[in-house]
Rosetta silent file (secondary structure, phi, psi, omega in degrees, C-alpha in Angstrom):
SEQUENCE: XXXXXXXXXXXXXXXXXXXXXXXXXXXXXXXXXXXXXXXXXXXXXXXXXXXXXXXXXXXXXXXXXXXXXXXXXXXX
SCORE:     score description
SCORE:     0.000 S_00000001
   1 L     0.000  143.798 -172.666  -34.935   12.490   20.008 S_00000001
   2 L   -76.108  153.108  172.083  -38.546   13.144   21.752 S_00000001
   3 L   -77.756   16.189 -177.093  -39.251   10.580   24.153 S_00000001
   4 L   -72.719  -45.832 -159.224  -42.808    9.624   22.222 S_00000001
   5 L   -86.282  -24.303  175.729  -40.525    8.860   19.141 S_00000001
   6 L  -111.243   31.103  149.668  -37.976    6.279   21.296 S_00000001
   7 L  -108.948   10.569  172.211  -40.723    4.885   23.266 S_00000001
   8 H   -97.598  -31.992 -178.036  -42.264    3.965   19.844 S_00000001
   9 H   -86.888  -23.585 -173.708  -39.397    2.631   18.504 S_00000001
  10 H   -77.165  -42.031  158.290  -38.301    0.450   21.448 S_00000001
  11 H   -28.621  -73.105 -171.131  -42.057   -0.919   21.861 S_00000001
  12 H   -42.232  -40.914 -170.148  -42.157   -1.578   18.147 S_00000001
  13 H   -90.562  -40.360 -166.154  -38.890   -3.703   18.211 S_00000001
  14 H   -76.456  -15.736  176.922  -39.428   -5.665   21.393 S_00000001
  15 H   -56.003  -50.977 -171.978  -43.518   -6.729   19.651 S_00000001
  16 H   -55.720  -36.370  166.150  -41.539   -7.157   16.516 S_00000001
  17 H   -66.294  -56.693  166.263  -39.182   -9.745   18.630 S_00000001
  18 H   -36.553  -71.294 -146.400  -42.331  -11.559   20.287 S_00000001
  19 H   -52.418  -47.176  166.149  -43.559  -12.161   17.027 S_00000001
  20 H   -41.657  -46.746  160.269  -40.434  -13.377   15.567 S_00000001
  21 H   -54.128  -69.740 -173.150  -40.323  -16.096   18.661 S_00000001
  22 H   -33.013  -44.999 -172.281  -44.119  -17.008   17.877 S_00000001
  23 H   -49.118  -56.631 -164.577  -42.638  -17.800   14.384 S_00000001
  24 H   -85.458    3.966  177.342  -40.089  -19.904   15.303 S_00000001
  25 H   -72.099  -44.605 -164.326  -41.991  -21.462   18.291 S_00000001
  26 H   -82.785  -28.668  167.419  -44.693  -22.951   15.974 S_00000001
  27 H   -64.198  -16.069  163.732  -41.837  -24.083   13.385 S_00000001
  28 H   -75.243  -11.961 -163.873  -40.423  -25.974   16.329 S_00000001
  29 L  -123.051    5.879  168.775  -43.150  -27.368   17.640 S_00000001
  30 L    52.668   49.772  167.896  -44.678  -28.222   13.810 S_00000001
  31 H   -81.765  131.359 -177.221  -47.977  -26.923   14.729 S_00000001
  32 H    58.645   32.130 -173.643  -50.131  -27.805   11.701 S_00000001
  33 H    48.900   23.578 -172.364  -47.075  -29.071    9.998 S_00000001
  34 H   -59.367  -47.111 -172.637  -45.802  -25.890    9.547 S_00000001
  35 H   -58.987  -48.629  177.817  -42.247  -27.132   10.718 S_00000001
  36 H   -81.934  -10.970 -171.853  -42.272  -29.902    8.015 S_00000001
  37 H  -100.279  -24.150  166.486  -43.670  -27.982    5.141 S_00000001
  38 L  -116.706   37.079  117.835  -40.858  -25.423    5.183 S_00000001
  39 L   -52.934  -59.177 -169.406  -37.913  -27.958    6.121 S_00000001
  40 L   -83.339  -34.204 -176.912  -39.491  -30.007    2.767 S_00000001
  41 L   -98.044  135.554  162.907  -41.005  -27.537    0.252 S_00000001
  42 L   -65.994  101.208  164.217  -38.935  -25.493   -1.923 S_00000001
  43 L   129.177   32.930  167.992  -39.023  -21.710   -1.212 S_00000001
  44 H   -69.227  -28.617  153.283  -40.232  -22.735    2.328 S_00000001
  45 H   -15.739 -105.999  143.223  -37.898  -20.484    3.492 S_00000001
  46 H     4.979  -83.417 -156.770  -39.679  -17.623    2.224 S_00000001
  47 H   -65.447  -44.337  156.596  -42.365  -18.577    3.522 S_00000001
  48 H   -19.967  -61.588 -159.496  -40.695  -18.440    7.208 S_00000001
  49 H   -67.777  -59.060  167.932  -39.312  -15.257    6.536 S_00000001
  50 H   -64.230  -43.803  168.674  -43.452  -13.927    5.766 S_00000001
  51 H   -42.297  -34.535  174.122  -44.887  -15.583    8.445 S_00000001
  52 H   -71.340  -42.302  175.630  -42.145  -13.625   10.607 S_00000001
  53 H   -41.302  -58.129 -174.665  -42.778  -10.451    8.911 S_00000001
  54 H   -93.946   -7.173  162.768  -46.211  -10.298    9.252 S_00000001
  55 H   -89.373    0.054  170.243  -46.658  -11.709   12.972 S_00000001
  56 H   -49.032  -67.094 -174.523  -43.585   -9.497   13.202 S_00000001
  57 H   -71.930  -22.467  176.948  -45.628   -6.253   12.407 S_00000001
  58 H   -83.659  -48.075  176.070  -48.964   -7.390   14.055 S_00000001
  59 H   -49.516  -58.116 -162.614  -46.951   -8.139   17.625 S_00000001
  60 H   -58.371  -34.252  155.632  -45.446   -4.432   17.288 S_00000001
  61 H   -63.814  -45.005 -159.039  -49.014   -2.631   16.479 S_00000001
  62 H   -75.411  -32.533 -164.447  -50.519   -4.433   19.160 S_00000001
  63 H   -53.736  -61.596 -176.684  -47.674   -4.013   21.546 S_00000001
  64 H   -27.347  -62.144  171.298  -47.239   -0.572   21.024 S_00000001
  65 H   -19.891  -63.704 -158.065  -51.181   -0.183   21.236 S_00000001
  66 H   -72.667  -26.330 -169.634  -51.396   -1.596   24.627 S_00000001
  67 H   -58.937  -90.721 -153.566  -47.976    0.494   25.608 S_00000001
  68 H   -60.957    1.089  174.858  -49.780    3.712   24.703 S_00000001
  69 H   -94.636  -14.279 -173.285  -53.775    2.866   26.312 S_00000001
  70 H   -88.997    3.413  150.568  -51.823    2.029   29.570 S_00000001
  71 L   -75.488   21.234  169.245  -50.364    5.718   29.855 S_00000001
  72 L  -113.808  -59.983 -165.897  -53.832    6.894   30.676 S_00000001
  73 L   -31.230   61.280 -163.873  -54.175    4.732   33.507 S_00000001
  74 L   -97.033  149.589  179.613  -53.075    6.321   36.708 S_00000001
  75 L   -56.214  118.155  129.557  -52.192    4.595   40.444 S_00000001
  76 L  -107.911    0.000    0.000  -54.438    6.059   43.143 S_00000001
């Protein structure tokens, strides 16, 4: 595999991992009741699972992002 294509996928999974912590970090800490509204509402669940998804996929763009502007940078 080139190494372009497994330094995209390992970026991609550990952003995709951040996000998933941000998820459960704010359902632990009930920021904005978030913690109590899917403990209490029916299909809150769900709603976990998209909030992980999508800060899943936004950590994983950005990570990736920053991964690939900081290969131009070179040490003098």
């Amino acid at each position: 595999m080139p190494d372009l294509i497994r330094l995209y996928i390992r970026q991609c999974l550990l952003g995709f991992a951040l996000g998933i912590i941000l998820s459960m970090a704010l359902v632990i800490l009930n920021v904005a009741n978030i913690g109590y509204l899917i403990d209490n509402v029916e299909g809150g669940w769900l709603a976990f699972g998209l909030l992980s998804l999508f800060n899943g996929l936004v950590f994983a763009g950005v990570h990736f992002g920053i991964t690939i502007m900081r290969m131009g940078d070179e040490e003098k």
